[in-house]
RODO-2510 file (C-alpha; in nm, 4 decimals, decimal comma):
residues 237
     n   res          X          Y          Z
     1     x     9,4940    13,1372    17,6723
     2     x     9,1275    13,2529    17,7676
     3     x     9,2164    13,6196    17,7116
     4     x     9,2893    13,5541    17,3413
     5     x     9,0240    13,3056    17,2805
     6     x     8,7388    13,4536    17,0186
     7     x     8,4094    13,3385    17,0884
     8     x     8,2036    13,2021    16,7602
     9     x     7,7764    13,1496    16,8493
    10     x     7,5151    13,0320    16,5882
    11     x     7,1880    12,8982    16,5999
    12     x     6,8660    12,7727    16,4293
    13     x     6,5340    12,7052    16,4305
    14     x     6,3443    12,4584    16,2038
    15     x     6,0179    12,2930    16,1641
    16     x     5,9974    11,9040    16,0489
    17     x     6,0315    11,2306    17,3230
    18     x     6,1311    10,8335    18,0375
    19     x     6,4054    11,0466    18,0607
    20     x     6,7736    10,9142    18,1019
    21     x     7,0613    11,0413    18,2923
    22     x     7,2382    11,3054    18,1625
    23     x     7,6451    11,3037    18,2098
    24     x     7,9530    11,5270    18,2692
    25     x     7,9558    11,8725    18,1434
    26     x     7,6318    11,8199    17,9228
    27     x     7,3856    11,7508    18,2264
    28     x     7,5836    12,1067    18,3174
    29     x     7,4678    12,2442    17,9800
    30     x     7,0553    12,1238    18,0730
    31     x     7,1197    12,2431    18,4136
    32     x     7,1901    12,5861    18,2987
    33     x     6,9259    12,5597    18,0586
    34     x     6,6759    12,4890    18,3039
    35     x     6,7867    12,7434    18,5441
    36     x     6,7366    13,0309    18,2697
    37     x     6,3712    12,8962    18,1732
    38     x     6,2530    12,9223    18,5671
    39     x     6,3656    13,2572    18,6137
    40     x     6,1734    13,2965    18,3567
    41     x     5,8511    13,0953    18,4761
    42     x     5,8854    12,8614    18,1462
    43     x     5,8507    12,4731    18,1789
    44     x     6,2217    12,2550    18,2337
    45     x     6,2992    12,0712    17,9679
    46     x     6,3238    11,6841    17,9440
    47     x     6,6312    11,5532    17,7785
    48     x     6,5426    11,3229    17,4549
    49     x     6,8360    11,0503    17,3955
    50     x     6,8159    11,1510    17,0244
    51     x     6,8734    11,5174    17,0910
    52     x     7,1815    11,4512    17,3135
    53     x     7,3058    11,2330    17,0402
    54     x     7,2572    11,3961    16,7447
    55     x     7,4549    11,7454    16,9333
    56     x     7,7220    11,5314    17,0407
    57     x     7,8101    11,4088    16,7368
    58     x     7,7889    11,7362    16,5407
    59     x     7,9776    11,9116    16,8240
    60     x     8,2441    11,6813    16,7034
    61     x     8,2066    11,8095    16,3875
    62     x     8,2627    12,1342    16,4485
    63     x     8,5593    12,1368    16,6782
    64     x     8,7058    11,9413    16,4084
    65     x     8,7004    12,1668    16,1329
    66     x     8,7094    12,4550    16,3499
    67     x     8,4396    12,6535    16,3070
    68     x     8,0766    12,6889    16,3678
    69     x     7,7786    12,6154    16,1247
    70     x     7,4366    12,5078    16,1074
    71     x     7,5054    12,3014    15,7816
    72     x     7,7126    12,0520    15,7553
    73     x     7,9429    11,9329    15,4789
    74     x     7,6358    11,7361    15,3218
    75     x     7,3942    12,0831    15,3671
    76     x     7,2301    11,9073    15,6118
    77     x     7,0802    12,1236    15,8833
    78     x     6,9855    12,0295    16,2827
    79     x     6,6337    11,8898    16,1908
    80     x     6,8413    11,6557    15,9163
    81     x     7,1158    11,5994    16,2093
    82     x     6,7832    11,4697    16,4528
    83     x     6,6161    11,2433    16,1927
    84     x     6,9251    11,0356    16,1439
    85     x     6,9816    11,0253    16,4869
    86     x     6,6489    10,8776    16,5625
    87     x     6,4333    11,2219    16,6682
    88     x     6,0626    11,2287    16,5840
    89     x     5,9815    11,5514    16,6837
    90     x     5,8680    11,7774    16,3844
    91     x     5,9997    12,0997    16,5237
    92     x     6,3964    12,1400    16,5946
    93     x     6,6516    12,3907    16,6818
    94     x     6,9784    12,4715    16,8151
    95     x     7,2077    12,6988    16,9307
    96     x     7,6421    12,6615    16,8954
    97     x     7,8681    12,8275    17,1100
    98     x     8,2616    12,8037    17,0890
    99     x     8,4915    12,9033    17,4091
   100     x     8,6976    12,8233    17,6993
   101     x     8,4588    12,6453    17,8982
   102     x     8,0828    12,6251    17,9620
   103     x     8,0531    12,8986    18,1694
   104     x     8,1831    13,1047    17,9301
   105     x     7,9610    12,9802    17,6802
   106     x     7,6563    13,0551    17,8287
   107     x     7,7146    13,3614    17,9765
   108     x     7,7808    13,4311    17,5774
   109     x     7,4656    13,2959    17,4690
   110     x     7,2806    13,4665    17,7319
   111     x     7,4153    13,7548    17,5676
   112     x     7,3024    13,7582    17,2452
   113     x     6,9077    13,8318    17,2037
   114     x     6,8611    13,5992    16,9579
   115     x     7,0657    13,2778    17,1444
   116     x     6,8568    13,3603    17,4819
   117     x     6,4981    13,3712    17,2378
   118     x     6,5863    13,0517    17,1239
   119     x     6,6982    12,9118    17,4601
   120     x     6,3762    13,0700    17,6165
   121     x     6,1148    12,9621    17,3410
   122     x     5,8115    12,8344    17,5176
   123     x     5,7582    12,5764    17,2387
   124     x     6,0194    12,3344    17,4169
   125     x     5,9523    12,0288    17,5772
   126     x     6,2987    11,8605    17,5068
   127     x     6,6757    11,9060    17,4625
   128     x     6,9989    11,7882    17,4413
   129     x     7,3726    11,8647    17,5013
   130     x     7,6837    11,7527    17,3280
   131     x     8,0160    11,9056    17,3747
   132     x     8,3407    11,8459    17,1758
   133     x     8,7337    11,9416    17,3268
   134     x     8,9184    12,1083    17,0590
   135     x     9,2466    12,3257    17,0487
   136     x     9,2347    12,6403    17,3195
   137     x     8,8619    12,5240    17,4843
   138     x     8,5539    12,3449    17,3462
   139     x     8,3014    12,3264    17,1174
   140     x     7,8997    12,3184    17,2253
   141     x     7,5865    12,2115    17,0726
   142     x     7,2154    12,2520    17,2656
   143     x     6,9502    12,1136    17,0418
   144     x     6,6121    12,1520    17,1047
   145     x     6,2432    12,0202    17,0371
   146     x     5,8620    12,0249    17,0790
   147     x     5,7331    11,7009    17,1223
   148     x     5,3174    11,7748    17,0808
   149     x     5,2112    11,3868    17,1732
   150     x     5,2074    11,2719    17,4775
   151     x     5,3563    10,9255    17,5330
   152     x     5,4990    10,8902    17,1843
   153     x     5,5757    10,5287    17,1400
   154     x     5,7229    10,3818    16,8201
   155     x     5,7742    10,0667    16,9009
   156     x     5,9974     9,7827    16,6375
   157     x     5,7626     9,4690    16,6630
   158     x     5,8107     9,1291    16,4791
   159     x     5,5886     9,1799    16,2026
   160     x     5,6201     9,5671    16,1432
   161     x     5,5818     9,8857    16,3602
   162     x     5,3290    10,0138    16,6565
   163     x     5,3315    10,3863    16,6300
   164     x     5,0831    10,5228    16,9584
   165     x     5,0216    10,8362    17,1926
   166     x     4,7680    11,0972    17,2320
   167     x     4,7618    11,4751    17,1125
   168     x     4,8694    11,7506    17,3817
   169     x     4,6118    11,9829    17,1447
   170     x     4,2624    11,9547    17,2549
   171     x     4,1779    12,0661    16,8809
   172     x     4,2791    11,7581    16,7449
   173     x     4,0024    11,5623    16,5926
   174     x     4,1232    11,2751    16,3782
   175     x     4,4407    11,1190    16,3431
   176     x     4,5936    11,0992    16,0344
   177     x     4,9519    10,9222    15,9891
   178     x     5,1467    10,9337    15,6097
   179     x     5,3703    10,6521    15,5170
   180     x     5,5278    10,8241    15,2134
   181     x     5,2600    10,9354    15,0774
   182     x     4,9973    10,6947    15,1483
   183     x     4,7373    10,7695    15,4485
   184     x     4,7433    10,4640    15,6853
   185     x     4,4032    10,4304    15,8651
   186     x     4,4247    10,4314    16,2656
   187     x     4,3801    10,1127    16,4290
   188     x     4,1994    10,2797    16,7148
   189     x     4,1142    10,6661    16,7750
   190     x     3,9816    10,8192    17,1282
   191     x     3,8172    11,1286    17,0313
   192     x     3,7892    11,2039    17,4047
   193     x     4,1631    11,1523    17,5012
   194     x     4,2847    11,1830    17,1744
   195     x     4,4672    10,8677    17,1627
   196     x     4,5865    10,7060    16,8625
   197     x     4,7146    10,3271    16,7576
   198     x     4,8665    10,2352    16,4046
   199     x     5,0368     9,9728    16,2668
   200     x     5,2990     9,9450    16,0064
   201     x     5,4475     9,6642    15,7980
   202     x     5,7798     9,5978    15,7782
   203     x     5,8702     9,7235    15,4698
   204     x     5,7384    10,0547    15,5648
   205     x     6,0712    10,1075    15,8228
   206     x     6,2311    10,2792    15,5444
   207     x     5,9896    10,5546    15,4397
   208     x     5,9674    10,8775    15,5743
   209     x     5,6150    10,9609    15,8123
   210     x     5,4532    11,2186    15,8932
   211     x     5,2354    11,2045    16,1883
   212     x     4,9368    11,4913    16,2883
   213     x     4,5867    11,5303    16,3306
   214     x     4,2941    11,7561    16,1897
   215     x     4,1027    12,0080    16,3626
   216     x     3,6958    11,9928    16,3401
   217     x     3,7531    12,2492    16,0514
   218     x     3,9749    11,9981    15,8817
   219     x     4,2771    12,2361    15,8736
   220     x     4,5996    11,9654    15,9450
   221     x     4,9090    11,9963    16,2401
   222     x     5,2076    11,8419    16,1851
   223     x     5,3327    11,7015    16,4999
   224     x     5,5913    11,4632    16,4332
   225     x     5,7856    11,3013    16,1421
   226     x     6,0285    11,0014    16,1206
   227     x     6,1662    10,6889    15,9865
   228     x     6,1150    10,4198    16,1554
   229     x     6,3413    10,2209    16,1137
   230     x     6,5970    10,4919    16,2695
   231     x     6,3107    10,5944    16,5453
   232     x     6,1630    10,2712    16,6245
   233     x     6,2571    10,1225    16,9821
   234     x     6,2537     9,7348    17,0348
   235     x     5,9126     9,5868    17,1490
   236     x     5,9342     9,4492    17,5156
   237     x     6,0096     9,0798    17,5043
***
């Protein structure tokens, strides 16, 4: 029964992008997301296919073993959760909520300082909703992240990997791209628009990348990190 139900919220923040339809309950979940950022004058936030995935399937988890947690059984944590799901953003977060229903969920999380900070961060640019049915309500998972380039494209060619976009940071002065550890040199660079092109081999789809720039000063931003063989969409025919 509602009355008796106990309400469970977590959530987390951690460092490490066309937008589809959103469905059911979840688009209800962005909706109400969306709503609480205007009142507050912040930006909406786009859903990211990778987001919505990787919260579906770890609100499964959860209603599953009955109980809320940002690590999983492996230790694995939300940015972890993103990566495998295909998310190339370098900053992720989330926030779980257990209860009858959604509205009761948020009206929780609205609740709770810390929930509504997270919810309200400014950072943002994407999210995504997964929900899970278990015994006496549901289960709910919002993840969250900042995508800093602007037309991210990591595209899955025939002979390797096209990884483009520009910088949102007007400080960004040279593009620098790590596969593993080895820098891989730009195949074209707009200092003016801040647009980047690289290409990867195929054998590279494996390793982990970090992608970022460097200021004039030379200090380095992280703005995205993947593997791209998990990441990488398929090249138009």
């Amino acid at each position: 029964m509602k009355s008796r139900l106990v309400f469970f919220l977590a959530l987390a923040v951690l460092l490490g992008a066309a937008v589809p339809a959103v469905r059911g309950q979840e688009a209800d979940a962005l909706g109400w997301l969306n709503r609480l950022r205007s009142a507050r004058d912040l930006a909406p936030l786009a859903l990211e296919t990778a987001l919505e995935k990787a919260a579906a399937s770890y609100a499964a988890v959860l209603a599953a073993a009955g109980r809320l947690s940002h690590r999983d059984a492996e230790g694995g944590a939300c940015l972890e959760r993103y990566r495998a799901a295909g998310g190339s953003a370098a900053r992720a977060g989330e926030i779980l909520g257990a209860g009858p229903d959604l509205a009761a969920v948020t009206v929780a999380w609205e609740a709770s300082p810390a929930h509504a900070a997270a919810a309200l961060d400014p950072r943002w640019t994407h999210a995504g909703a997964g929900r899970a049915q278990a015994a006496g309500g549901e289960y709910w998972v919002v993840l969250f992240a900042e995508q800093r380039v602007e037309g991210f494209r990591l595209l899955h060619q025939p002979d390797g990997y096209l990884v483009a976009g520009s910088f949102r940071d007007s400080a960004a002065a040279q593009a620098v791209l790590l596969s593993g550890l080895a820098a891989v040199q730009p195949a074209a660079w707009d200092t003016v628009r801040r647009e980047f092109r690289f290409y990867l081999p195929a054998e590279a789809g494996r390793l982990y990348h970090r992608l970022g720039y460097r200021t004039e000063k030379g200090d380095f931003t992280l703005t995205s990190a993947f593997y791209p063989d998990l990441a990488a969409e398929a090249a138009a025919p």
